[in-house]
C-alpha positions in Angstrom: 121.0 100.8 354.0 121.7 104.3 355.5 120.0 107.4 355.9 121.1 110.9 357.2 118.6 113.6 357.5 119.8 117.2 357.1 119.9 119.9 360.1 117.5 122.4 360.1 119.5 125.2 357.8 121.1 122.4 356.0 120.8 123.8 351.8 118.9 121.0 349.9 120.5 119.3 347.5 119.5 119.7 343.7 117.2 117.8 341.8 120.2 116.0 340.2 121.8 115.4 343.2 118.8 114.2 345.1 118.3 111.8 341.6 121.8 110.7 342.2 121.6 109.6 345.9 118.3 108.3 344.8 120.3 105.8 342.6 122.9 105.4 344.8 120.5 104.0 347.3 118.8 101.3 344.9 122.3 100.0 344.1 123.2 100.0 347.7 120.1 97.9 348.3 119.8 95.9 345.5 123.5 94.3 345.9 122.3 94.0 349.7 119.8 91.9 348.9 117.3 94.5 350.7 114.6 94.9 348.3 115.1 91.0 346.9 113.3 89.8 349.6 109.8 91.4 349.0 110.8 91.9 345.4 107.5 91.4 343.5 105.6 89.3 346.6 108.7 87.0 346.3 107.8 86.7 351.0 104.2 85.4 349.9 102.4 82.2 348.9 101.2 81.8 345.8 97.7 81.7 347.3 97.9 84.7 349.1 99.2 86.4 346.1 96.2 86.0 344.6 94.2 86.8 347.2 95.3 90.5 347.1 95.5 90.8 343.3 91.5 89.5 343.5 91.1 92.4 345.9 93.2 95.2 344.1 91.3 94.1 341.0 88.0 94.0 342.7 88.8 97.7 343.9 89.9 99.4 340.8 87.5 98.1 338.7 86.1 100.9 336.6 82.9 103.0 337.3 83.0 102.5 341.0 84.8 103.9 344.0 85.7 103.5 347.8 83.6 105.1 350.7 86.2 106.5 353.6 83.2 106.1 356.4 86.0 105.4 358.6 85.2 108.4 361.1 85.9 107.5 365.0 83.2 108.0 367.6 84.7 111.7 368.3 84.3 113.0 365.0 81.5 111.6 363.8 79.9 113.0 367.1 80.7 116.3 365.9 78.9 115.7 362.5 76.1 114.7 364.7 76.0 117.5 366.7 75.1 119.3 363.8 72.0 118.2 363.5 71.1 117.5 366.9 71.7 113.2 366.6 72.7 111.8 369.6 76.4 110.4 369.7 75.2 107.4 370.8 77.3 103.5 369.3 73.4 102.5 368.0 72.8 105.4 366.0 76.1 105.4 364.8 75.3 101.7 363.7 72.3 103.1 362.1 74.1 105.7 360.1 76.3 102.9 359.0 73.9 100.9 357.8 72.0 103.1 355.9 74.9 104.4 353.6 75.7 100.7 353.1 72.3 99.4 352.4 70.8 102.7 350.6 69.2 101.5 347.2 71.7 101.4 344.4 75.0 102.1 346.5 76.5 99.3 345.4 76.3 99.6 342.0 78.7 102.9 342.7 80.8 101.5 345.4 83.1 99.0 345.0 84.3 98.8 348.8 84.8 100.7 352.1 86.6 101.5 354.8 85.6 101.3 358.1 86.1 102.3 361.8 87.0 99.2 363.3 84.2 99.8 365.5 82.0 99.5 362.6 83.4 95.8 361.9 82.0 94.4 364.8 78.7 96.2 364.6 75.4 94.1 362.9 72.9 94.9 360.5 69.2 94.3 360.6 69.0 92.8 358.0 67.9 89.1 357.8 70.3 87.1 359.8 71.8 90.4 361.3 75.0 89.7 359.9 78.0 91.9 360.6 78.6 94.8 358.6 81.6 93.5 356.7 79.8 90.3 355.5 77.0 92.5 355.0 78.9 94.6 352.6 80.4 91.6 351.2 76.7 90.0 350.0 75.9 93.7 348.4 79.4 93.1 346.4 81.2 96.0 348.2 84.7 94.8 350.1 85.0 96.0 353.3 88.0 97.6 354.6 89.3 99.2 357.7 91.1 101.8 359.2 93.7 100.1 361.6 96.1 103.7 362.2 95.9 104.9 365.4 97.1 108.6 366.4 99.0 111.4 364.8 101.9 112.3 366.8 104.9 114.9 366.3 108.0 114.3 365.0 110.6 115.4 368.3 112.8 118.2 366.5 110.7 118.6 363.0 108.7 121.8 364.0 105.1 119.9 363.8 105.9 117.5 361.3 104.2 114.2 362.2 104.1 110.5 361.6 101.4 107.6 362.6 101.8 105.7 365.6 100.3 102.4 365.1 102.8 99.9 363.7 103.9 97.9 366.8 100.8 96.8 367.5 99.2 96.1 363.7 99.6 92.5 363.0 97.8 92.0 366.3 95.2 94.2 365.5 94.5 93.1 361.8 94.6 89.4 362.8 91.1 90.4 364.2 89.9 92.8 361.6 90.6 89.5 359.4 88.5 87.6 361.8 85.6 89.8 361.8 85.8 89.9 357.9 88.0 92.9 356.7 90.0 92.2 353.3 92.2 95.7 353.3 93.3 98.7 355.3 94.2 101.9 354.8 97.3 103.8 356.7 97.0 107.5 356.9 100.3 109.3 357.0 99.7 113.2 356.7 102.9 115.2 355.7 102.1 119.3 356.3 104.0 121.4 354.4 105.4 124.3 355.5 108.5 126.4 353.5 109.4 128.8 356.5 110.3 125.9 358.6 111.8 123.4 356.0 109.1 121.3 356.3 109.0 118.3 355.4 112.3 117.7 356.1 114.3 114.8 354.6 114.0 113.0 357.8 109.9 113.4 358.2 109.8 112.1 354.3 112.1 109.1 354.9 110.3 108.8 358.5 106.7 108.2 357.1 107.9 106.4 353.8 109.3 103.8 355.9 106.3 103.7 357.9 104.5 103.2 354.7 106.7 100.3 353.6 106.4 98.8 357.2 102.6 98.9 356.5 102.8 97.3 353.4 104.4 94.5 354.4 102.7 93.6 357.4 99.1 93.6 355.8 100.3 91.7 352.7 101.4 88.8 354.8 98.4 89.3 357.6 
């Protein structure tokens, strides 16, 4: 399967056009055989199959939501600045742990995504157990964030993508270890009509990065 992206200047096509390629590329993938092969989990084992559909369902399940506590040392350092908190990694541990074990937060939170920092850090609790089987005895599924940094597209006027992806299956073979069930991939799109932005080729760029993601957590 091919794709072109349009100069800078280039006139967009039209809805109906843009709908027409749009077909044109599912027929030119489906005789391929492109999209067969991950068609529906047809790459996974039965068992992991339903290991993720336990964890979608465990996620959306009504009345609760996710907790994005992901924030790296940096920024939560600035939140701690605030109010004077020292940026050190125990009180960060500390913060951690009491937004996880506040009374009641699980009965609103069905899971939540970490810093991987965060996975390897412990609880006090009794048998000081790592904050992702921690959150896992409170009913809440851990998560984690496993992007790394936000770089610009050469040519695209401050368009960016996620760097990350060469090294993930690496990385969330040990998020897996230290108890992590899902991630979550960040892939920010700014948009900005004077410069054409995003451009065919940034909204291809980070939809394949998407689908790249996708695939190599399902089979991790």
């Amino acid at each position: 399967m091919q794709m072109q992206a349009k100069p800078f200047g280039a006139q967009r096509p039209s809805a109906a056009g843009r709908a027409s390629r749009a077909r044109s590329v599912r027929v030119t993938a489906s005789a391929s055989g492109y999209f067969h092969s991950c068609h529906n989990g047809a790459h996974l084992s039965k068992a992991r199959k339903a290991e993720l559909e336990a964890v979608a369902e465990h996620i959306a399940q009504p009345g609760k939501g996710i907790t994005a506590c992901d924030e790296g040392p940096g920024t939560i350092g600035d939140r701690f600045a605030k109010y004077g908190i020292e940026n050190s990694e125990e009180n960060r541990r500390a913060y951690r742990q009491m937004l996880f074990e506040a009374p009641g937060a699980n009965q609103y939170l069905c899971a939540a995504i970490l810093d991987p920092e965060t996975l390897w850090q412990r609880s006090t609790s009794e048998g000081a157990p790592l904050f992702p089987e921690r959150l896992k005895q409170l009913g809440i599924m851990p998560g984690v964030k496993p992007h790394l940094k936000v770089y610009n597209l050469p040519g695209q006027r401050g368009s960016t993508h996620m760097q990350g992806l060469d090294s993930l299956a690496a990385r969330l073979q040990e998020y897996k270890d230290a108890g992590a069930v899902f991630a979550k991939w960040r892939s920010p799109m700014a948009i900005d009509e004077a410069n054409g932005q995003p451009s065919d080729f940034v909204i291809e760029a980070n939809m394949l990065d998407l689908a790249r993601y996708a695939l190599i957590c399902q089979v991790g």
